[in-house]
N, C-alpha and C positions, 0 to 999 in steps of 0.2 A: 359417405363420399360427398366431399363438396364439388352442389349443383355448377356447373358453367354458368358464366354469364351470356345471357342470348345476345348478336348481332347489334340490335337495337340499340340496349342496353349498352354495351358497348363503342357502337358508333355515337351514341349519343355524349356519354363519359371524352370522349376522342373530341368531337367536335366543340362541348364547351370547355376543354383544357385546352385548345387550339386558340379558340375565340377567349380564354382569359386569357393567354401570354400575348397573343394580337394585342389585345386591351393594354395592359400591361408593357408593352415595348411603344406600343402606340403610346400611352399615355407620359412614360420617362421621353419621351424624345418630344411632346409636345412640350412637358415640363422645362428640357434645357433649351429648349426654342424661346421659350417663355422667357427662361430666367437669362438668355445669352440677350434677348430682344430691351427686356429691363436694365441689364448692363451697357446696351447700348447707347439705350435713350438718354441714361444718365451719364454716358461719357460724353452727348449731346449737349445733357445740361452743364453740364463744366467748361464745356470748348466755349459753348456761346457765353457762360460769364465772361470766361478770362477775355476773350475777343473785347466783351465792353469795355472790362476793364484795363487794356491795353490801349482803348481806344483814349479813354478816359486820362491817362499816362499821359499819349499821344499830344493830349489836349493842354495837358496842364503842365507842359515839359519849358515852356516859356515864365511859368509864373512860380511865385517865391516860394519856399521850402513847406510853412506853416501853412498855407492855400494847397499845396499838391496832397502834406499830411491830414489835412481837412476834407478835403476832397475824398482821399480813398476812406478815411474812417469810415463818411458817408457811406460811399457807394460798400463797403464791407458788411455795414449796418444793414443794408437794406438786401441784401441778399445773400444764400449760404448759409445762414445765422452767423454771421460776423467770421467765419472760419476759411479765412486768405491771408495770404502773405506775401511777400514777396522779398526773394532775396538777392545777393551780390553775388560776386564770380567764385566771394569763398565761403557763399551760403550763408553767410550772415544776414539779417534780416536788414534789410533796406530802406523798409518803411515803419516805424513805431505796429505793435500788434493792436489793431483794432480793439479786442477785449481779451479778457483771460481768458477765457477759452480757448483763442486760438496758440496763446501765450504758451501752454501747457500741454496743446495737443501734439500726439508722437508723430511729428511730419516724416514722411521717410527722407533718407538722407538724398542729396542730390548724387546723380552720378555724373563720373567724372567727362561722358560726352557728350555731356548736354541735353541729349535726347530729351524728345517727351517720355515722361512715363507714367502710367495709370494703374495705379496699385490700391489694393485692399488693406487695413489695418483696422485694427480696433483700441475702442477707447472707451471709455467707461462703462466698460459691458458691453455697447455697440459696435457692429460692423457700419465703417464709414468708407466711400469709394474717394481716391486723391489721385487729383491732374494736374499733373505738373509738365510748364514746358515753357522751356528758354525764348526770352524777349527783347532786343534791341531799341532803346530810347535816346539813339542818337548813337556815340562812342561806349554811354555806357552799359554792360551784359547784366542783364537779371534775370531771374528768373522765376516762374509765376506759381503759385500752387493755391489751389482752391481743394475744398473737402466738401461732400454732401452725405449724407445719413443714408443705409438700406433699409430703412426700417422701412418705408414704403413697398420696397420691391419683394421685403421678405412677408410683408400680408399680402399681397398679392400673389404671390408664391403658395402658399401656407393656405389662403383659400382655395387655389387650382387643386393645391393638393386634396384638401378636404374634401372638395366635389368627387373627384377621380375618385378616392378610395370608398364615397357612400355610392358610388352609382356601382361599384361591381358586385353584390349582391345582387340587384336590380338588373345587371349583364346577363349574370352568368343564368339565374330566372330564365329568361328569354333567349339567349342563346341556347339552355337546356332543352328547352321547350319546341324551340324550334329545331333543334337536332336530332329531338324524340320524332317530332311530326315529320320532318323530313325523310328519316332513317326507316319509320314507318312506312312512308307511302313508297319510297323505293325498293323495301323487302315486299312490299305487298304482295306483287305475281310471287314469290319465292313462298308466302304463305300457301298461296293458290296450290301452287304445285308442289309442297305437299302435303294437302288436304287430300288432293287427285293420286299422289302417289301411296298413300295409307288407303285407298279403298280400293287397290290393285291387289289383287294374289295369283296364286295359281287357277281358280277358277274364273277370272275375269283377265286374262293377258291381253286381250280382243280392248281392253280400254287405254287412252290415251291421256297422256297430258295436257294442259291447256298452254299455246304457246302465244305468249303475249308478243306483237307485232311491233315489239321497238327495235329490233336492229343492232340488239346490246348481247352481253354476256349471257343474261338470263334466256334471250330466243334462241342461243346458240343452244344451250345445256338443255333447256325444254328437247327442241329438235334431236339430241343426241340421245337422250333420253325414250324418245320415240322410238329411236334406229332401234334403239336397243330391246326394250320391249318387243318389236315388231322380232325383231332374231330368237328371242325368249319365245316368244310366241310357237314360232314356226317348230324351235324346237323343240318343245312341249307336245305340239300337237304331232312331231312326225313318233316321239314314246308312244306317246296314248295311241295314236293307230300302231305300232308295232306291238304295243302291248294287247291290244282290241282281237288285228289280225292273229296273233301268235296263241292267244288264249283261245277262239275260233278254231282255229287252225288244229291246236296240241287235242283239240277235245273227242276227235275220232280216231287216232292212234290209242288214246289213252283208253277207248272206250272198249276198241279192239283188242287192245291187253285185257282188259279182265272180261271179255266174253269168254275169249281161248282159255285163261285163265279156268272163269266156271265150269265152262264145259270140261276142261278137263280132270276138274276134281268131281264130275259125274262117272268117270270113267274108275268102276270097280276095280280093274284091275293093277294101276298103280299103286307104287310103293309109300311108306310113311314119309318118308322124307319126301319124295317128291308131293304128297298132296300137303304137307305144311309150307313145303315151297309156294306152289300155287294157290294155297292160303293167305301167305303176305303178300303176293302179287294181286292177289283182289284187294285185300286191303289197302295197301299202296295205292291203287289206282282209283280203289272212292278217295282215298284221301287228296290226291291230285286231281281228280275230277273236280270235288269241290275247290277249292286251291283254283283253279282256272273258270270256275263257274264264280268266283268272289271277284276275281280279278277283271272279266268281261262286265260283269256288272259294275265295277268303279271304272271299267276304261267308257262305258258308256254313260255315267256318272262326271267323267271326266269331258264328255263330249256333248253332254247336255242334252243325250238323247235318251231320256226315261220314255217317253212314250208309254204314259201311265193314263189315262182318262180316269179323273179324282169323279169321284162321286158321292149323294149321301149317303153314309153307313152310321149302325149304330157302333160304337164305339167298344161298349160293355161284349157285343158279340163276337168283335174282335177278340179281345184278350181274353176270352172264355174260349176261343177254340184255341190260343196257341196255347193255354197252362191245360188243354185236355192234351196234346201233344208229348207235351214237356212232362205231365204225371208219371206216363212210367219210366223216364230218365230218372228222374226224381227218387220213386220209390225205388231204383235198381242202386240208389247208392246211397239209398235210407236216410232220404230225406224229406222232412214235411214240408209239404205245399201249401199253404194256406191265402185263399182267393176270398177279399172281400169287395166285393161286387153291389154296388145299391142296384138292387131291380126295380125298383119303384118310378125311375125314371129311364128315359130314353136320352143316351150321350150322342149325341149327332155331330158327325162332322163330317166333312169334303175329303173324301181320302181313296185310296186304291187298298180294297182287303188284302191282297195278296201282301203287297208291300209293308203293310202296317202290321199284318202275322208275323212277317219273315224279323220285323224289327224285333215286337217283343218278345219272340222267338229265340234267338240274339241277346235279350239282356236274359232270360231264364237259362239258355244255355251256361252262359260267363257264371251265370250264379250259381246251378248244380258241378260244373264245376272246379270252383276257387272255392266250396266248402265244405271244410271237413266232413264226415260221416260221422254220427246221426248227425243234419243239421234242419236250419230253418229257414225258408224263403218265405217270403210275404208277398201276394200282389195287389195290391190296393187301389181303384180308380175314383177319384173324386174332384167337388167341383170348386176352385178356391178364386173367390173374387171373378176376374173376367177370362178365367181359365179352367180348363182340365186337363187333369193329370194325372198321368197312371205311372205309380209309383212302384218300383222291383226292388224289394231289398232280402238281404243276405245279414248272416251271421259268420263270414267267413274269415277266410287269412287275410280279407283288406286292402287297400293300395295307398302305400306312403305318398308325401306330400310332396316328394321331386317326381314320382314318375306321375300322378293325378292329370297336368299339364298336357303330357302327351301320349294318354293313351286312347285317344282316337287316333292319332298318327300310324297312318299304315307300317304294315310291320313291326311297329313297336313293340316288344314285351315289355312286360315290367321284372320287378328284381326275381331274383334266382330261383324264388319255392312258386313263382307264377310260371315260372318258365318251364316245369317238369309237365304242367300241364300239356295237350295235344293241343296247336289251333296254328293259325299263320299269321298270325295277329293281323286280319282284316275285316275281322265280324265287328268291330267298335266303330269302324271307319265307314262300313256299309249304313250300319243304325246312323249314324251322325248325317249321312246322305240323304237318308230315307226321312229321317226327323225334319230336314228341312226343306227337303223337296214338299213335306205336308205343311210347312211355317210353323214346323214345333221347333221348341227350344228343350233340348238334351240335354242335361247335367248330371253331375258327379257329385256324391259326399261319401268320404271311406275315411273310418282309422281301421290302423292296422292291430292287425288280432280281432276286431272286435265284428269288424261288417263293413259293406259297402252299401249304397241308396242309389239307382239310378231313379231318375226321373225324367217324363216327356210330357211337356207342357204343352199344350192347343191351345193356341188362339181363338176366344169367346167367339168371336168373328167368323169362323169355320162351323159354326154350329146349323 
């Protein structure tokens, strides 16, 4: 499955595609600013010839023919690069052409109203800019036209450009960079919250999010998020007391069924039927007893009231008295026990016996049985690095790799040949409580068909 891109990542992508087409519309619009400001200046340079050389006209309109031709040759010479003309009302050239060049150059044609007109043409490979505009020398109409080169406008042009296209590497760098750091420090609370929301579960609802004090979207969604939890909260805690009360509650009806129960299968004189009746009515009712005796222990598990006073115990003593427990389950369904115990040393830890019985009580139970008959349990306790661990393992029918995940989860069974087994699925859930109410770490390793391994890990620290 392809990963999403995170926020960031994305705002960041957004903001320098934003900042290159800014750049980018920015830079075309300085460009024709540029190249419109170039066209200007040079329709500038043309007006103010022709003005001299009108003037010049103006001047020489009194004197002989060869002095007026003399005259503009000059003034054509020295400005333009000789490229003016001037002509009559039927466009014909008026004055001899200063040199060949202008001789040859494709002047555009005059139009028919006179107007000024400023046009673009090319000539020997070059773009040349031509101003042309009708002139009065007494009676008689000419008309003026001068030419200059863009070869100036277009390196000028052509360097703007050059800059523009090396600086956006260089943009888009720093506008990256900057839309990372930006995009960063404005998800930051949104990090915050949730670091705070990943260490929320069922047993900590009582915790809240952190509401960053800006007045923005993020303080809105913090505080709703609160509402929320605090609702979770309340209704979490009204289960766990119905469930607390109700377990309490059911456990002296149920107790009262199988007293009656007992006592009446003391009674000689009843029939077959009815004492296999009141047979399963005792059975049923330990089996419900316990069943409600799991259940008040997780709603007080759930209520954070163990009210256990840890103390030091050895450790080895513990699971020597629950595998003497556990032997004759064991042997009633011809199984070998095998307990290997170092006596040589003293495993010390902070714990409550009772509690620490009742766990590996719990994994030998699960172990005699999920395994076949004859089988083999092992219980091994030893000291590995800055831990001890008392390790329960089995040669049994195993637990596959999708149910592994959740079978601590209350009520849980696993697949169909665990499920013929007798239990409520809440002995896994009890141990995983118990485990860390002492700051052990529980785990699992099982293939199937072959065995299961539990292990409970103590913290060196608890010693």
């Amino acid at each position: 499955m392809k990963r999403p891109w995170s926020i960031s990542l994305r705002l960041t992508l957004w903001f320098g595609g934003i900042f290159f087409l800014g750049w980018l519309l920015f830079g075309a619009a300085m460009w024709w600013n540029l190249h419109h400001t170039l066209v200007n200046e040079r329709y500038g340079t043309l007006a103010r010839r022709e003005e001299r050389l009108e003037k010049l006209l103006l001047a020489d309109r009194n004197r002989n023919v060869a002095e007026r031709m003399q005259d503009f040759a000059g003034f054509a010479s020295a400005t333009g690069h000789g490229l003016c003309e001037i002509l009559d009302e039927q466009g014909r050239p008026a004055y001899p052409v200063p040199r060949g060049e202008a001789q040859y150059f494709p002047w555009p044609q005059v139009k028919d109203s006179g107007a000024e007109q400023f046009e673009q043409v090319g000539a020997a490979g070059e773009s040349w800019w031509v101003l042309g505009r009708p002139f009065s020398l007494g009676s008689e109409k000419l008309y003026v036209m001068d030419a200059a080169p863009e070869a100036d406008n277009r390196v000028v042009l052509d360097r703007f450009l050059t800059g523009l296209l090396a600086s956006i590497p260089l943009l888009l760098l720093i506008s990256s960079a900057g839309g990372y750091f930006l995009s960063r420090r404005a998800l930051l609370p949104v990090d915050r919250i949730s670091a705070s929301a990943r260490t929320i579960s069922i047993t900590n609802l009582s915790q809240r999010l952190p509401v960053p004090r800006t007045g923005d979207e993020l303080q809105r969604l913090s505080e709703t998020c609160n509402a929320m939890l605090e609702r979770l909260e309340g209704a979490v805690s009204r289960i766990r007391q119905f469930t607390a009360d109700a377990s309490h509650d059911l456990r002296g009806p149920v107790s009262f069924m199988r007293t009656v129960a007992e006592v009446a299968l003391r009674n000689p004189k009843i029939d077959a039927d009815s004492r296999a009746s009141f047979g399963e009515i005792v059975s049923e009712s330990e089996n419900a007893a316990a069943l409600l005796e799991n259940l008040l222990t997780l709603a007080r598990a759930d209520a954070e009231r163990a009210d256990v006073a840890l103390v030091t115990l050895d450790l080895r003593h513990v699971v020597e008295e629950a595998c003497e427990v556990a032997q004759p389950l064991a042997a009633e369904r011809q199984h070998t026990l095998l307990v290997d115990l170092d006596s040589s040393r003293n495993y010390r830890v902070m714990g409550d016996f009772a509690s620490l019985r009742r766990l590996f009580w719990i994994l030998l139970d699960n172990a005699v049985k999920y395994t076949p008959s004859p089988g083999r349990i092992e219980v091994g306790l030893s000291c590995c690095a800055d831990e001890l661990v008392v390790a329960v393992r089995d040669n049994g029918i195993g637990i596959s790799e999708e149910d592994l995940p959740r079978i601590f989860d209350r009520f849980y069974r696993a697949d169909p040949s665990r499920g013929q087994v007798e239990g409520n699925g809440l002995g896994l859930s009890i141990a995983k409580w118990i485990a860390e109410m002492h700051r052990a770490r529980l785990s699992v390793a099982s293939v199937v068909h072959s065995g299961t391994t539990f292990e409970i890990a103590f913290p060196a620290d608890a010693e």
